[in-house]
MILUMMI-307224 format. One record per residue (C-alpha): residue number from 1; residue in one letter; y, x, z. Coordinates in Angstrom, 2 decimals, always signed. Layout:
N
<NUM; A; <Y; X; Z>>
...
% end
This chain:
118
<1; X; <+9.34; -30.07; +3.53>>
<2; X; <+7.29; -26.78; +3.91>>
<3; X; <+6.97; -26.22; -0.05>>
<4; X; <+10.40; -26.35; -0.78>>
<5; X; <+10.94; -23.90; +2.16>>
<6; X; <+12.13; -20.18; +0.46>>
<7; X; <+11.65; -16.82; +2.20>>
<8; X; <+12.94; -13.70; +1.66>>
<9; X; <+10.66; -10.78; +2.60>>
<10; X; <+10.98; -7.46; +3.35>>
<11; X; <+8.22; -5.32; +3.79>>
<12; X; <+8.42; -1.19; +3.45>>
<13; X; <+11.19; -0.26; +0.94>>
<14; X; <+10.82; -3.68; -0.90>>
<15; X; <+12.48; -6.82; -0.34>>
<16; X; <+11.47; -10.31; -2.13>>
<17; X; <+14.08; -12.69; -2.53>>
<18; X; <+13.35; -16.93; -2.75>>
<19; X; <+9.95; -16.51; -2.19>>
<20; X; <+8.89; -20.55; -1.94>>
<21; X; <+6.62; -21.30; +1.28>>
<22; X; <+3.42; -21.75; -1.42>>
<23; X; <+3.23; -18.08; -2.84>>
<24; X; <+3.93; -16.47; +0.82>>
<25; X; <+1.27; -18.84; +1.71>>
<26; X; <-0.93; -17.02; -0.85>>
<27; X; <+0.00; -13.75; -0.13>>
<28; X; <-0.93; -13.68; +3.35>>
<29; X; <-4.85; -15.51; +2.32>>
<30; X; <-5.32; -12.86; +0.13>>
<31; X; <-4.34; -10.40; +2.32>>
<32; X; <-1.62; -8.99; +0.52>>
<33; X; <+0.94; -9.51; +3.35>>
<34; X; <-0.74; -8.18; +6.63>>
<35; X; <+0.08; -8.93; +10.31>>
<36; X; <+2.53; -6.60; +11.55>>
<37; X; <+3.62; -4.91; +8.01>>
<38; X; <+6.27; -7.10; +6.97>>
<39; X; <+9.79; -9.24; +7.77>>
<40; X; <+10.69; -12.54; +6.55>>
<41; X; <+13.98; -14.75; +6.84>>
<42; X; <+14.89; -18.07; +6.14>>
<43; X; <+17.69; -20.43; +6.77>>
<44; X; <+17.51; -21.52; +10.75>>
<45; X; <+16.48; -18.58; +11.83>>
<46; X; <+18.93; -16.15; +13.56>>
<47; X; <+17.62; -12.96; +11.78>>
<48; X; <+14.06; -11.52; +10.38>>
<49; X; <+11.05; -12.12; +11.72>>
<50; X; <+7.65; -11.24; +11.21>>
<51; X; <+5.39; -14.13; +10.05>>
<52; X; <+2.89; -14.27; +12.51>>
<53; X; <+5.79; -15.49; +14.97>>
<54; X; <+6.76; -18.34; +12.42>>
<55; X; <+4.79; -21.43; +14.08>>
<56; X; <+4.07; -22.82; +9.95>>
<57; X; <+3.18; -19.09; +9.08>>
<58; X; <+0.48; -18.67; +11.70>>
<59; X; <-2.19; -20.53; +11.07>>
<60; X; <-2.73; -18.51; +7.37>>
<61; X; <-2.85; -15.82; +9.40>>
<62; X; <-5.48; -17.02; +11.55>>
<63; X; <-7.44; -18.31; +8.44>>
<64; X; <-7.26; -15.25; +6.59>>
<65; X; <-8.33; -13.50; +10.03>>
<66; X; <-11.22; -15.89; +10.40>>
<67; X; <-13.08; -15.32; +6.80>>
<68; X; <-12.57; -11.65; +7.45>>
<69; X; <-14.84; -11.59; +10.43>>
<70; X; <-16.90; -14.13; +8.27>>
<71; X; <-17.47; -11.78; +5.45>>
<72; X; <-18.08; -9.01; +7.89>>
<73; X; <-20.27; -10.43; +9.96>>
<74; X; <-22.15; -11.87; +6.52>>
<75; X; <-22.15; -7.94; +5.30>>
<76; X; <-23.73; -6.99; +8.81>>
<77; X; <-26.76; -9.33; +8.42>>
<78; X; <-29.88; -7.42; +6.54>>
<79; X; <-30.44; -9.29; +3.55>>
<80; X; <-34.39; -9.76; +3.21>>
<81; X; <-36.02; -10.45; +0.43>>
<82; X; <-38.53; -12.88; +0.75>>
<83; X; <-42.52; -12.06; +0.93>>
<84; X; <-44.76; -12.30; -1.68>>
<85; X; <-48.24; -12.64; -1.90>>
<86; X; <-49.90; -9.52; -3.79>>
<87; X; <-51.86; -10.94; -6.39>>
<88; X; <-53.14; -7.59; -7.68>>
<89; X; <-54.12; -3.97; -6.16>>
<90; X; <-55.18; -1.20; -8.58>>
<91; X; <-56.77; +1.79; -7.33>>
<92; X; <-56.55; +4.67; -9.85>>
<93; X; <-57.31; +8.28; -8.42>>
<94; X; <-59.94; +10.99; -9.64>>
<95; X; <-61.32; +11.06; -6.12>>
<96; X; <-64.07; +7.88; -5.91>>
<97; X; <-64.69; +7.94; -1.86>>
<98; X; <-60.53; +7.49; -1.68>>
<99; X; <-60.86; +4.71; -4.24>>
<100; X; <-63.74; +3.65; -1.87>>
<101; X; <-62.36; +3.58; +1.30>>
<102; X; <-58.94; +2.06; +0.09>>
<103; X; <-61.27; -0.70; -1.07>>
<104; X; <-63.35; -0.92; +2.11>>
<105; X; <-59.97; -1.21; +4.02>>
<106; X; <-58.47; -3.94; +1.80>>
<107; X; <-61.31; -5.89; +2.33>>
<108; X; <-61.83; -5.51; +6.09>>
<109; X; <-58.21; -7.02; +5.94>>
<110; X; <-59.24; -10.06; +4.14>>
<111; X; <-57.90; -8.75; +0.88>>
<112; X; <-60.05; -9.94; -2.10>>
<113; X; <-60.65; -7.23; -4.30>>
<114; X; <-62.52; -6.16; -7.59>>
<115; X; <-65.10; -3.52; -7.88>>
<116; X; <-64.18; -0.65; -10.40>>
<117; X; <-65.97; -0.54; -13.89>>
<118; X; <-68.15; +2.14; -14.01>>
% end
């Protein structure tokens, strides 16, 4: 019975006539119609509404509600990237006691490293 229910909606300056239960539907899970921005009427009721009220609009509202805290939440986390094992430390500098010390400090950390080329 609910997908050959029409609306008509009014929201702002526009109003959408025979709008079939499906599309509205689909409008308010993409977020195009918004809690508290717009008015709908259909046959049984005694004059517009908003569509939160409408007991077979709210649940799309709580849906739509629901993955927006989801995505938030998701955008919140820090997105880590996962560690990797160096495999190779080159020491380049003019100065040979920094390239020395760098290499004395690797290796203290259990770093395996090579000896420069003389």
């Amino acid at each position: 019975m609910m997908k050959d229910l029409k609306y008509d909606i009014r929201r702002g300056a526009d109003t959408y006539r025979l709008i079939y239960h499906a599309r509205l539907k689909s409008w308010i899970l993409k977020g195009i119609i918004k809690r508290y921005e717009a008015l709908v009427w259909r046959s049984g009721l005694s004059g517009w509404r908003k569509p939160e009220q409408l007991e077979e609009l709210r649940p799309y509202f709580e849906q739509r509600e629901e993955e927006y805290l989801r995505r938030k939440r998701e955008a919140a986390k820090p997105h880590l990237l996962p560690k990797k094992r160096i495999k190779n430390i080159l020491i380049i500098d003019d100065e040979g006691d920094l390239c020395w010390l760098l290499s004395n400090t690797f290796r203290e950390k259990g770093i395996i490293y090579r000896l420069p080329i003389p």
